[in-house]
C-alpha positions as CSV (number, residue, x, y, z in Angstrom):
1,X,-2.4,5.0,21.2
2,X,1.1,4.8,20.4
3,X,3.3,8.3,19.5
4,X,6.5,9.1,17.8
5,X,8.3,12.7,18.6
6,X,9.8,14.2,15.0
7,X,13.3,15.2,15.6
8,X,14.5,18.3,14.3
9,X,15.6,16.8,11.2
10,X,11.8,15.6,10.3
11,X,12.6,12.2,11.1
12,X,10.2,10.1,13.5
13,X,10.9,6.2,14.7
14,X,7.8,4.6,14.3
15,X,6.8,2.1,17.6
16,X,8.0,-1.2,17.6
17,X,4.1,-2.5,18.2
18,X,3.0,-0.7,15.2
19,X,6.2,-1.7,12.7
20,X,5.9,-5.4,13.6
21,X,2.1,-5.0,12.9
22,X,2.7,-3.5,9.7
23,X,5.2,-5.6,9.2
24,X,7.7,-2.7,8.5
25,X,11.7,-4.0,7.4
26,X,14.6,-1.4,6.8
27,X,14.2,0.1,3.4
28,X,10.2,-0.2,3.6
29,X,8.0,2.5,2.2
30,X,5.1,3.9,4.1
31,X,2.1,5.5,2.5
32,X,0.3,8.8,4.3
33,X,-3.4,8.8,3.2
34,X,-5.2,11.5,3.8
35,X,-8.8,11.6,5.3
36,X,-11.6,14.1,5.5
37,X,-11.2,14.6,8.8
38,X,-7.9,15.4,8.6
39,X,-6.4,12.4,10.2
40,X,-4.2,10.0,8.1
41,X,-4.4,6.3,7.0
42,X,-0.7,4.7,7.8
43,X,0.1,2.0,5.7
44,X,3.2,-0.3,4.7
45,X,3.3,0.3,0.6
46,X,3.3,-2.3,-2.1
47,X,5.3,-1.8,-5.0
48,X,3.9,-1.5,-8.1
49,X,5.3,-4.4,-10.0
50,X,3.5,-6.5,-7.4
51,X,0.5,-4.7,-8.8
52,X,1.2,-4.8,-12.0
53,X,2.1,-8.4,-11.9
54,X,-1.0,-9.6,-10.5
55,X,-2.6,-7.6,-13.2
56,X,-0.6,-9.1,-15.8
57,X,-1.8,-12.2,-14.6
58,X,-5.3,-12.0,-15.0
59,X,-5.4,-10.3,-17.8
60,X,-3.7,-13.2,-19.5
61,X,-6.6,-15.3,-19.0
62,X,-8.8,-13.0,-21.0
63,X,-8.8,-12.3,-24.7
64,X,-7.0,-8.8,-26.4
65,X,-7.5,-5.9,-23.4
66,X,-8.3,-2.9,-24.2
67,X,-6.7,0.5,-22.6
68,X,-10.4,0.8,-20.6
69,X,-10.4,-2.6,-19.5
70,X,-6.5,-2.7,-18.4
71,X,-7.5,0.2,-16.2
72,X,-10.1,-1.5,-14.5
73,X,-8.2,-4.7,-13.7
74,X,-5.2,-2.7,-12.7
75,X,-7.1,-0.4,-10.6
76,X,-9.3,-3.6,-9.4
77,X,-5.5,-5.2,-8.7
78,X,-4.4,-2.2,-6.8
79,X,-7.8,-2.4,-4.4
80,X,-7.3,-6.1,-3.7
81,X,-3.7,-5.5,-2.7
82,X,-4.2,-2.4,-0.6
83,X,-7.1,-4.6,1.3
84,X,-4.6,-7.5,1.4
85,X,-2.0,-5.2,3.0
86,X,-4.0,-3.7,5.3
87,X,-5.4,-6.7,6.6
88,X,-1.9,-8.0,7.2
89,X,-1.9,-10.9,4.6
């Protein structure tokens, strides 16, 4: 298990193993998710427009949306990229 020591201005440098397996670059954001067991879920995140993009695509293919069905595909969108990410793709 790799560990990072927080300095005393908050500030931690992640491991080089884990940045090049999240594929971490200057200026990246990284996302804290919480879990039940109080642990968190460490992950490089996407920007929205990527999101909303891919959304945008697919809901061109279908006929006029409506507010409930942009939510799904967006939320559907967000999902698919999140399991991308985390899978390294």
């Amino acid at each position: 298990m790799d560990t990072a020591k927080l300095t005393s201005k908050s500030q931690i440098t992640i491991p080089r193993e884990v940045r090049e397996k999240l594929r971490l670059d200057r200026g990246d954001r990284i996302a804290f998710e919480p879990t039940a067991d109080g642990r968190f879920i460490v992950a490089k995140d996407a920007p929205i427009r990527k999101s909303d993009g891919a959304a945008r695509k697919r809901l061109s293919k279908t006929s006029p949306v409506k507010p409930m069905d942009m939510a799904a595909v967006i939320s559907r969108t967000v999902q698919d990229d999140d399991l991308r990410i985390r899978q390294g793709k």
